[in-house]
The first five atom37 places (N, CA, C, CB, O) and aatype in JSON, in Angstrom:
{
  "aatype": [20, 20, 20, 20, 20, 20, 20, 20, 20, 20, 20, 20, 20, 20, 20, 20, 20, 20, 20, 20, 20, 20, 20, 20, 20, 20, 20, 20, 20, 20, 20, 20, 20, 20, 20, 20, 20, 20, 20, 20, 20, 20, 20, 20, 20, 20, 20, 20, 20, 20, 20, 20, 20, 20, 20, 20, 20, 20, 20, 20, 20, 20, 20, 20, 20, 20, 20, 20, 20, 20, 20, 20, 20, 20, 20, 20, 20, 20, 20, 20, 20, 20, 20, 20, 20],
  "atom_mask": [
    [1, 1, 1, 1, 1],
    [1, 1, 1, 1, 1],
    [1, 1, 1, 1, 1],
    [1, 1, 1, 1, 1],
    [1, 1, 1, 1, 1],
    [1, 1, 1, 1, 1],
    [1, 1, 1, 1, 1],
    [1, 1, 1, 1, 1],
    [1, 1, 1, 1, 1],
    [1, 1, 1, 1, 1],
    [1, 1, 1, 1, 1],
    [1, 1, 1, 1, 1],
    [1, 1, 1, 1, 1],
    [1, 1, 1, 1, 1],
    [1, 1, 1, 1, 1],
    [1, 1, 1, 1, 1],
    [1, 1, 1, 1, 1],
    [1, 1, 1, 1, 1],
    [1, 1, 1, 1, 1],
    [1, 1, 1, 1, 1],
    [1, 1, 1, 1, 1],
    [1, 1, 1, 1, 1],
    [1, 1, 1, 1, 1],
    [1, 1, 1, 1, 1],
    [1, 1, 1, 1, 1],
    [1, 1, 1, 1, 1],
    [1, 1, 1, 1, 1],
    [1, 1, 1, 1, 1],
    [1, 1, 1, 1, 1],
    [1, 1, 1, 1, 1],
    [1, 1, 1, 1, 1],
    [1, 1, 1, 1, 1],
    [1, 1, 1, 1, 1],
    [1, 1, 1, 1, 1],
    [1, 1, 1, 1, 1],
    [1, 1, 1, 1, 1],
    [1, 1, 1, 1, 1],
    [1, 1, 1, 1, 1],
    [1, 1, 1, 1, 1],
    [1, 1, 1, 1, 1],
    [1, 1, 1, 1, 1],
    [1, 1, 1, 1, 1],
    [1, 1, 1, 1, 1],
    [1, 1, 1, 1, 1],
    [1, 1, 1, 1, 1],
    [1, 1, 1, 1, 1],
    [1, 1, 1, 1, 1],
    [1, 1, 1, 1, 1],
    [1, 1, 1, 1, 1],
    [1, 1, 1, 1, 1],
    [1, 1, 1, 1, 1],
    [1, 1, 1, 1, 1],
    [1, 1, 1, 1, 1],
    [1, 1, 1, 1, 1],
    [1, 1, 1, 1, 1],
    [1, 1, 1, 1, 1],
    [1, 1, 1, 1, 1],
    [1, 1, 1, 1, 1],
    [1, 1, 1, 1, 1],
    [1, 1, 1, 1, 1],
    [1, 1, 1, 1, 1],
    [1, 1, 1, 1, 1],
    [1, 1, 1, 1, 1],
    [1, 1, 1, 1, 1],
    [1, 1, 1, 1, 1],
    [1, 1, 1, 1, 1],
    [1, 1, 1, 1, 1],
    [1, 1, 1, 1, 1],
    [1, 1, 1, 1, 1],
    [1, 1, 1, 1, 1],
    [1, 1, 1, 1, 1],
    [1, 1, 1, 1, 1],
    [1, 1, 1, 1, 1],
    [1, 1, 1, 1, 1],
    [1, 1, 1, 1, 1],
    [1, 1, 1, 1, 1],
    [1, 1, 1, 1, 1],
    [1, 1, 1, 1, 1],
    [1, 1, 1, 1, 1],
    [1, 1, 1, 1, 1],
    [1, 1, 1, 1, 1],
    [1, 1, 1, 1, 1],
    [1, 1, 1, 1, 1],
    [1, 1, 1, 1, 1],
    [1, 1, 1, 1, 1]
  ],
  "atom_positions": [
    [[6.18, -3.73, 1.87], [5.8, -2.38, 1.5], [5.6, -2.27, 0.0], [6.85, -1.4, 1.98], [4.65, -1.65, -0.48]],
    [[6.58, -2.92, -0.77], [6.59, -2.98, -2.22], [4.57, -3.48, -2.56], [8.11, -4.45, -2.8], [3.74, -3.03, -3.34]],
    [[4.54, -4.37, -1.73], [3.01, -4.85, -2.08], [1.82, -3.65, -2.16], [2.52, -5.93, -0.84], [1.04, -3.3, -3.05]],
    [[2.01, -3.31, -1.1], [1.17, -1.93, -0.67], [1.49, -1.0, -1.92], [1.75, -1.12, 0.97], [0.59, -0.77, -2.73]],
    [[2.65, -0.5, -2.08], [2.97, 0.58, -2.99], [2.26, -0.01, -4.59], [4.86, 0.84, -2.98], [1.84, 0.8, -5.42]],
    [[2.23, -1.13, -4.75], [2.05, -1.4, -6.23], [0.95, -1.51, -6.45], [2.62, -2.41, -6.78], [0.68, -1.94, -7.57]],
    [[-0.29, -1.17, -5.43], [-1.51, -0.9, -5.64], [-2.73, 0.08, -6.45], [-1.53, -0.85, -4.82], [-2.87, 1.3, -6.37]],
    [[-3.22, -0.53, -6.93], [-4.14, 1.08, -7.81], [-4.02, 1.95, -7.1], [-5.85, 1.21, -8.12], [-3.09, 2.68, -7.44]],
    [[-4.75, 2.38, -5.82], [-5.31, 3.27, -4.99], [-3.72, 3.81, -4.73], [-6.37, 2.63, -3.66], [-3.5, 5.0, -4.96]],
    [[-2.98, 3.22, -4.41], [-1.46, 4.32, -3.85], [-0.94, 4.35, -5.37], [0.11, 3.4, -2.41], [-0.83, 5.57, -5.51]],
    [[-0.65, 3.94, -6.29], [0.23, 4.35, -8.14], [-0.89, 5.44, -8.61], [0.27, 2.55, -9.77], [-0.59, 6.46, -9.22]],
    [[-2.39, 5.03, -8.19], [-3.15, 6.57, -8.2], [-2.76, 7.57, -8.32], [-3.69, 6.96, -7.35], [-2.75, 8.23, -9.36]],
    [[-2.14, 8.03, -6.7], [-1.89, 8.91, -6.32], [-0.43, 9.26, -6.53], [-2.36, 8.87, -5.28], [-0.05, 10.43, -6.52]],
    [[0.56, 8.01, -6.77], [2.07, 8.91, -7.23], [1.89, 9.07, -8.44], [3.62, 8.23, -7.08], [2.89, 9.5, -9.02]],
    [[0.72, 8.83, -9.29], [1.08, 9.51, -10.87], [0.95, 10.65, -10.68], [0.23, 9.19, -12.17], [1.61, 11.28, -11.51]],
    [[0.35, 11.37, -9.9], [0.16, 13.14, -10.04], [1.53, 13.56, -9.49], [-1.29, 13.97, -8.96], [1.71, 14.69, -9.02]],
    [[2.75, 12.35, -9.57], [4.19, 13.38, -10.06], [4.94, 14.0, -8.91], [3.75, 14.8, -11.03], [4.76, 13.61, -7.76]],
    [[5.87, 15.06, -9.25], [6.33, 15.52, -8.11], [6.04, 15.79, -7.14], [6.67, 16.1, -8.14], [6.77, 15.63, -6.17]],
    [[4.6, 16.41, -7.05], [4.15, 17.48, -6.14], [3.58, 16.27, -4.93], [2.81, 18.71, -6.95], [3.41, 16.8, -3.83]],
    [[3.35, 15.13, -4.96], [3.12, 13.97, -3.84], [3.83, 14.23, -2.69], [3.55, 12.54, -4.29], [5.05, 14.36, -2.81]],
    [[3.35, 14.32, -1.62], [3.8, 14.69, -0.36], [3.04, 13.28, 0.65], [3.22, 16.49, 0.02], [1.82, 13.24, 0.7]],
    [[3.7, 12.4, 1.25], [2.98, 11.41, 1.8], [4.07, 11.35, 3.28], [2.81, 9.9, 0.66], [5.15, 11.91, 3.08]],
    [[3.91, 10.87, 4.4], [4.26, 9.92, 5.62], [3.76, 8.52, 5.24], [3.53, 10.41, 7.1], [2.61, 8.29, 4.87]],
    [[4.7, 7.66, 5.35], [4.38, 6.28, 5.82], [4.97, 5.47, 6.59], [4.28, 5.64, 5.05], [6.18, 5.27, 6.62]],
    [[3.95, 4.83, 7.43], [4.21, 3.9, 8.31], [3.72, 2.45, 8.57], [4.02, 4.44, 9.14], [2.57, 2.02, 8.68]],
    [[4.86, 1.85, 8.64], [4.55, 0.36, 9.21], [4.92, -0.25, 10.03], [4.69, -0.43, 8.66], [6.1, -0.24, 10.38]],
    [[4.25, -0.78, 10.43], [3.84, -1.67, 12.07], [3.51, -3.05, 11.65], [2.26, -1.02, 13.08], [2.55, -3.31, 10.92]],
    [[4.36, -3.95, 12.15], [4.08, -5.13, 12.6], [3.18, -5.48, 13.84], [5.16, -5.58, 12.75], [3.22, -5.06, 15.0]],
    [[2.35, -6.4, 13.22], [0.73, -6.95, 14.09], [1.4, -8.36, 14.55], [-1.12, -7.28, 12.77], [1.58, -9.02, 13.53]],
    [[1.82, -9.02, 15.61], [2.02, -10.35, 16.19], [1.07, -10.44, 16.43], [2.81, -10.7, 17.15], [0.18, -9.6, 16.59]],
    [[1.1, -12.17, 16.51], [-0.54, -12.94, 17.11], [-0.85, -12.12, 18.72], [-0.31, -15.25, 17.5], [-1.88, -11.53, 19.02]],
    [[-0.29, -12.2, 19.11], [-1.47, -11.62, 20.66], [-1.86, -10.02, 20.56], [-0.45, -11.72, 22.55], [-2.78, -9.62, 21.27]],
    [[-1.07, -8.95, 19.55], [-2.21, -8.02, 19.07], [-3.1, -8.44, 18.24], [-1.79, -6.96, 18.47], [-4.14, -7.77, 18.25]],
    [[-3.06, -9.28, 17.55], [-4.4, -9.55, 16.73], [-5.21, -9.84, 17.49], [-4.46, -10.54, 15.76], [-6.3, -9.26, 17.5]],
    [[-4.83, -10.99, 18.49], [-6.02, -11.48, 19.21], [-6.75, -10.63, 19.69], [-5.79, -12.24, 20.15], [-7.98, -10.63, 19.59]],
    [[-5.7, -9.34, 20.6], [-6.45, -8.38, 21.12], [-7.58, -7.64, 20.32], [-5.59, -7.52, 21.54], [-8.79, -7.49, 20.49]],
    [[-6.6, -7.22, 19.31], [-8.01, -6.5, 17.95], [-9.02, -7.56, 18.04], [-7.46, -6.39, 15.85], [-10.13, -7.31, 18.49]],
    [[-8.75, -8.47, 17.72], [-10.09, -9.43, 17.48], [-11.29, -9.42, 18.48], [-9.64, -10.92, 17.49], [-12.46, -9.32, 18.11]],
    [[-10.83, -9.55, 19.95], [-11.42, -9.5, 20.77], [-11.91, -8.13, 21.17], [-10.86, -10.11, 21.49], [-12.86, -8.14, 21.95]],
    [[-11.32, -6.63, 20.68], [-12.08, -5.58, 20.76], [-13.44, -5.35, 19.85], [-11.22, -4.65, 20.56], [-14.31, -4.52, 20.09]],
    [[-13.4, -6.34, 18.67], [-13.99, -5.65, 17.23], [-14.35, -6.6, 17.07], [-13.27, -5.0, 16.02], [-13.67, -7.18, 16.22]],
    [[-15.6, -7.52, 17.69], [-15.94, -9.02, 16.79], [-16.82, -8.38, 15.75], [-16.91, -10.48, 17.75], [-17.19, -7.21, 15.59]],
    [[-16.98, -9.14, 15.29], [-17.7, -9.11, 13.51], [-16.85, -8.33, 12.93], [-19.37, -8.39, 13.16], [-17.15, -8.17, 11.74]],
    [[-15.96, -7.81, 13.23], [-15.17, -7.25, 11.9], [-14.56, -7.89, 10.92], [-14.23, -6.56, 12.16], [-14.74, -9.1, 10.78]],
    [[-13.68, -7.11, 10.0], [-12.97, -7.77, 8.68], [-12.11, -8.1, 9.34], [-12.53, -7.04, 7.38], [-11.71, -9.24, 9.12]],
    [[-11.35, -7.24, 10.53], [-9.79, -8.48, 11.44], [-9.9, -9.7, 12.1], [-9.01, -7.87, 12.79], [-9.04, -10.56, 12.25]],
    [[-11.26, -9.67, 12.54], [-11.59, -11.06, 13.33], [-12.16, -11.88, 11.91], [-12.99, -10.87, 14.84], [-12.3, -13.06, 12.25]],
    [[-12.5, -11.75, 10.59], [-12.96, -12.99, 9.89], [-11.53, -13.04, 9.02], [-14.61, -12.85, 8.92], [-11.35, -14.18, 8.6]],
    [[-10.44, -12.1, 8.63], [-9.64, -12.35, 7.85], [-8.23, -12.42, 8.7], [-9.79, -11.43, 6.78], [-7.31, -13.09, 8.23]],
    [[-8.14, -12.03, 9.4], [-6.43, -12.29, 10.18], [-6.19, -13.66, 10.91], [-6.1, -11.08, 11.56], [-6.85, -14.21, 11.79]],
    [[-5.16, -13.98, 10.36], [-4.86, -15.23, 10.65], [-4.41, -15.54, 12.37], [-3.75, -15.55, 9.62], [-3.87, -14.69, 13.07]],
    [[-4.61, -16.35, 12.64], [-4.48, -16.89, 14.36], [-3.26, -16.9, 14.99], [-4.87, -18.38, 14.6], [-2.97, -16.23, 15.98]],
    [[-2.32, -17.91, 14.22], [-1.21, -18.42, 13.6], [0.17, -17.71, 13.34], [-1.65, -18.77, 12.5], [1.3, -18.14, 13.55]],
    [[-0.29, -16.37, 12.78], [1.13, -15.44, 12.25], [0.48, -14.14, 12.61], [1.7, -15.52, 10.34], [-0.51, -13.75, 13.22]],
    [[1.74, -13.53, 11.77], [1.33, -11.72, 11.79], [0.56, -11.22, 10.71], [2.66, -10.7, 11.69], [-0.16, -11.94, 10.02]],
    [[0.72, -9.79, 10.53], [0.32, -9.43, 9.47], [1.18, -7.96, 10.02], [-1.41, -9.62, 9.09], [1.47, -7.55, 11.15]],
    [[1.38, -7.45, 8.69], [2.1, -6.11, 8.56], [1.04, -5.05, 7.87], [3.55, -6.28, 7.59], [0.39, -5.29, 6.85]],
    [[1.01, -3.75, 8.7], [0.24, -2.99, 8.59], [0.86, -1.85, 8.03], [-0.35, -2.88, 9.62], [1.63, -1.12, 8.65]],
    [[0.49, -1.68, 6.74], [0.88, -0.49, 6.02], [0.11, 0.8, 5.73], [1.17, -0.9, 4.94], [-0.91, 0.65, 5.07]],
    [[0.45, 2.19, 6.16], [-0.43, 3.33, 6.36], [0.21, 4.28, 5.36], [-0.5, 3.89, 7.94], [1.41, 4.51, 5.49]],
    [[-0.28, 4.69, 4.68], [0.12, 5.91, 3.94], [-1.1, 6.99, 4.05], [0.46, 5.52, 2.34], [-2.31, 6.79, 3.92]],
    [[-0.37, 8.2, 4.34], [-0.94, 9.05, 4.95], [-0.48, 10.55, 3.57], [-0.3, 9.02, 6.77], [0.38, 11.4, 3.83]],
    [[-0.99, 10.54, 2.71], [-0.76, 11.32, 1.46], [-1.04, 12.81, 1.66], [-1.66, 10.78, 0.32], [-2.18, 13.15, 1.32]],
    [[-0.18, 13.85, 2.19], [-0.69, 15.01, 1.92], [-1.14, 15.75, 0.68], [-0.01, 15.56, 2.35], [-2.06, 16.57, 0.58]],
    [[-0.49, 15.39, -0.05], [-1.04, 16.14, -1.92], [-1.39, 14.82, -2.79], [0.66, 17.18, -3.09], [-0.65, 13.84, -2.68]],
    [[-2.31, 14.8, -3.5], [-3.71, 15.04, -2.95], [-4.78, 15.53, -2.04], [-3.88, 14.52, -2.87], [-5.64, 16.41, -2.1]],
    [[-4.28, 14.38, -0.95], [-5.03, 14.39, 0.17], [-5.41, 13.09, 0.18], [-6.09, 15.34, 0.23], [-6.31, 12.88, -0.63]],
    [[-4.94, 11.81, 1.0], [-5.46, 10.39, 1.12], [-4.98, 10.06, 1.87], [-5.42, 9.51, 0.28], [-4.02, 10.65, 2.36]],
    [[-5.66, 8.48, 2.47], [-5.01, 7.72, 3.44], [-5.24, 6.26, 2.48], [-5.76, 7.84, 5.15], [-6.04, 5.84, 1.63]],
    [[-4.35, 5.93, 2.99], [-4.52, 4.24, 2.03], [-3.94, 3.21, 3.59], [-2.82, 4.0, -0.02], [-2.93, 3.62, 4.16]],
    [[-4.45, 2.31, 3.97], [-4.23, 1.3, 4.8], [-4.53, 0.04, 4.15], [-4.93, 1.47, 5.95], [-5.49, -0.24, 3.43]],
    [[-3.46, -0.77, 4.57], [-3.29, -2.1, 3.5], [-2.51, -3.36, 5.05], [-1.62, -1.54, 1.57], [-1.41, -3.35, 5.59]],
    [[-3.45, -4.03, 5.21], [-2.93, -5.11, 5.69], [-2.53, -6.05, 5.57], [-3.19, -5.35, 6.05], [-3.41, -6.87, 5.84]],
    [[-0.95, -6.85, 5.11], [-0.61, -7.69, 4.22], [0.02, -9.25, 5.47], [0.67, -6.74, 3.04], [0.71, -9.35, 6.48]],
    [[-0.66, -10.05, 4.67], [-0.14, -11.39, 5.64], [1.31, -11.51, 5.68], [-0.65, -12.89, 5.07], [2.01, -11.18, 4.72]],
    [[1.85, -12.06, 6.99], [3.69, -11.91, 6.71], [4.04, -13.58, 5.63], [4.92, -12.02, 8.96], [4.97, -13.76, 4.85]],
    [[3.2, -14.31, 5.9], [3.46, -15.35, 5.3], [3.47, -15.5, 3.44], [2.54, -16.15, 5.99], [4.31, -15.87, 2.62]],
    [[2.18, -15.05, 3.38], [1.32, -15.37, 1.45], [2.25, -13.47, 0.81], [-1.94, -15.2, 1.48], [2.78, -13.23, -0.28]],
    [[2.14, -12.87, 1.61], [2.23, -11.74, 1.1], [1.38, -10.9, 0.46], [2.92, -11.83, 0.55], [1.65, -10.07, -0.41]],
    [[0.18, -11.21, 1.01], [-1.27, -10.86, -0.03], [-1.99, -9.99, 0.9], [-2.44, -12.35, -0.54], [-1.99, -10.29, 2.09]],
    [[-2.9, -8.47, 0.29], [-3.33, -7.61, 1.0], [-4.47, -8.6, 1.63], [-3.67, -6.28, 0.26], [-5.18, -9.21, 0.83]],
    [[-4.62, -8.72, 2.79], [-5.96, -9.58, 3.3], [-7.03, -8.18, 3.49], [-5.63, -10.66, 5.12], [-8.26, -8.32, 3.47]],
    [[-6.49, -7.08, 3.64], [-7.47, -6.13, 4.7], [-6.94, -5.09, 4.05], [-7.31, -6.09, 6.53], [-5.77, -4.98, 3.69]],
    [[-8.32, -3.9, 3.8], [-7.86, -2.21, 3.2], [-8.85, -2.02, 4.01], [-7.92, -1.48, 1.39], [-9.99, -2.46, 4.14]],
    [[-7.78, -0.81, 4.82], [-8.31, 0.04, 5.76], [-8.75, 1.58, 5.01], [-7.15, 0.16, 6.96], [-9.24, 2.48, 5.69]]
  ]
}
């Protein structure tokens, strides 16, 4: 989560301070939901970047003040955003 949070697009939005109002959620992706995604969505960014092999952890922030959504898909292994939703 720390990965996700330390991103431009989400430190964006907590510099405007107190008044930040967000939900967030994360979900762990195992290999046989990926596969499934993969196999719903070919040509997408989940079928050329999610790995076969492992998971990936799916991070959603859902920002009421402002107003944003930030989705960040981070490998469980490298720890690196592979995917922004």
């Amino acid at each position: 989560m720390e990965i996700s949070r330390n991103t431009w697009d989400v430190q964006e939005v907590f510099n405007w301070g107190y008044r930040v109002r967000y939900n967030l959620k994360v979900k762990y992706w195992d290999t046989t939901y990926i596969a499934t995604v993969k196999r719903n969505h070919p040509g997408s960014d989940w079928e050329k970047n999610f790995p076969d092999d492992h998971g990936v952890w799916r991070v959603y922030w859902d920002i009421w003040v402002p107003g944003d959504i930030v989705v960040h898909y981070i490998d469980e292994f490298t720890g690196r955003i592979i995917s922004v939703g």
